[in-house]
C-alpha positions in Angstrom: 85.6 106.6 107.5 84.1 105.8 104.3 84.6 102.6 103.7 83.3 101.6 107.6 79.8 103.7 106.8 79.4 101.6 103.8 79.9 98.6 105.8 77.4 99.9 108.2 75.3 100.1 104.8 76.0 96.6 103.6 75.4 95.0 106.8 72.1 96.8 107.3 70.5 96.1 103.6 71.9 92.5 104.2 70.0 92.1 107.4 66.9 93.6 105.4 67.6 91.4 102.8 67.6 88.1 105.0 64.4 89.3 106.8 62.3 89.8 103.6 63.4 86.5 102.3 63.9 84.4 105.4 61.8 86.2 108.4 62.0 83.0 110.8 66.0 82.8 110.5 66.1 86.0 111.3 63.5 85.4 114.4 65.8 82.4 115.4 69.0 84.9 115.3 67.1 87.3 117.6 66.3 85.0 120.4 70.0 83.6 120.0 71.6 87.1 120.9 68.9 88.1 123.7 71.1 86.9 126.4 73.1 89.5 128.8 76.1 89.4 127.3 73.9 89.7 123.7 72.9 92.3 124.7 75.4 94.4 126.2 76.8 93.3 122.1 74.0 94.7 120.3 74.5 97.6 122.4 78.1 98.3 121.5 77.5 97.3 117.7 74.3 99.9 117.7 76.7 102.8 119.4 79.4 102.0 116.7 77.2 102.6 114.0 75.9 105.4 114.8 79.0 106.9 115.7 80.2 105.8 112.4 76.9 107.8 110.6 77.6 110.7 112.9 81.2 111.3 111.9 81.0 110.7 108.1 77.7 113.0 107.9 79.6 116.0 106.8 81.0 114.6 103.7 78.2 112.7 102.1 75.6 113.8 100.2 72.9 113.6 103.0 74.9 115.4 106.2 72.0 116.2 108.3 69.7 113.1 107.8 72.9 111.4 108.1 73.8 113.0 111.0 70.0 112.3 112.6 69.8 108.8 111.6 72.9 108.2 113.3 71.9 110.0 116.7 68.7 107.6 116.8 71.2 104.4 116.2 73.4 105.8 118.8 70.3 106.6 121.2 69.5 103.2 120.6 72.2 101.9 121.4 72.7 103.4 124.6 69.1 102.4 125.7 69.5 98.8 124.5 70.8 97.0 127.7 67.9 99.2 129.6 65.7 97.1 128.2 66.8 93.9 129.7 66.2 90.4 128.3 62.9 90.0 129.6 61.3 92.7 128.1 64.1 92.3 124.7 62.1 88.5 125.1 58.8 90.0 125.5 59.2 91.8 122.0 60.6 88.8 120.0 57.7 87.1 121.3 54.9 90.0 119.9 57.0 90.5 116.9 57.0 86.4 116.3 52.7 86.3 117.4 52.8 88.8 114.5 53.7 86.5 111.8 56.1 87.2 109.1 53.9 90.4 107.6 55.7 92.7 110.6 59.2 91.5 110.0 59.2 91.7 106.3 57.8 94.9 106.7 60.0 95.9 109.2 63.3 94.6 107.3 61.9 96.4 103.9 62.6 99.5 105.8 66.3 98.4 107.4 66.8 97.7 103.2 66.0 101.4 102.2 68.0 102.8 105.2 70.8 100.6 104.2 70.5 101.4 100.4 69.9 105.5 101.3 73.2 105.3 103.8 75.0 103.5 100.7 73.7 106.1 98.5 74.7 109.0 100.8 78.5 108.0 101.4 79.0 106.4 98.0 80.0 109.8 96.6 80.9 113.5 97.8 79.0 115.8 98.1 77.4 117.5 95.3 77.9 121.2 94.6 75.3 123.5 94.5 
C-alpha cells in the first residue's frame, strides 16, 4: 500500500508543481475534464486516494492526520459529481477571473500536502 500512497504523493506535488509554474495549463486541463463523464472520473480518482490515505494511515509516521486528510479527499470525492458541470464551470470561471495569484497559491498548498504525504509514508513509524 506504500508504494500507491507515494504515488498519491507524487501525483499531487506534481500537480502543485505544474500549477505554480504553469497556472493557465493547468486552468486549460480543468475545463478539459469538466464534462460528465470528467467528472464522474475525478470522482472515482478523488475516492481512490483517499481510500489509499485512509488505509496506509496506521503505518506512517502521521496516522491520524493521515487518516483525516484522507476522509476529506474521500468526502470529496463522493460530493464531486453533486456538483454538476455547471456549477464545476462556474468555479473554473471565478478561479480563472482570479488570475494566476489563487492558483499558485492554491497549488503551493497541493505541493506541501503532497511533500507531507511523501514524508509520512516514506518511512515507518518512529518509536517513542
Amino acid at each position: 500500500m506504500r508504494p500507491l500512497a507515494l504515488l498519491v504523493a507524487l501525483f499531487i506535488m506534481v500537480v502543485g508543481i505544474v500549477g505554480i509554474v504553469a497556472p493557465d495549463r493547468l486552468m486549460a486541463a480543468g475545463r478539459y475534464v469538466i464534462t460528465p463523464a470528467g467528472l464522474y472520473a475525478i470522482a472515482a480518482l478523488r475516492v481512490g486516494m483517499g481510500l489509499v490515505l485512509m488505509l496506509v494511515a496506521p503505518t506512517s509516521r502521521a496516522p491520524k492526520t493521515l487518516r483525516a486528510l484522507g476522509f476529506v479527499v474521500l468526502v470529496a470525492g463522493l460530493a464531486t459529481p453533486l456538483f454538476g458541470v455547471d456549477r464545476a464551470r462556474a468555479i473554473a470561471d471565478w478561479g480563472a477571473a482570479q488570475g494566476p495569484a489563487l492558483l499558485r497559491g492554491v497549488a503551493g498548498v497541493m505541493l506541501a500536502i503532497g511533500s507531507f504525504i511523501a514524508f509520512a509514508v516514506a518511512a515507518d513509524r518512529r518509536p517513542a
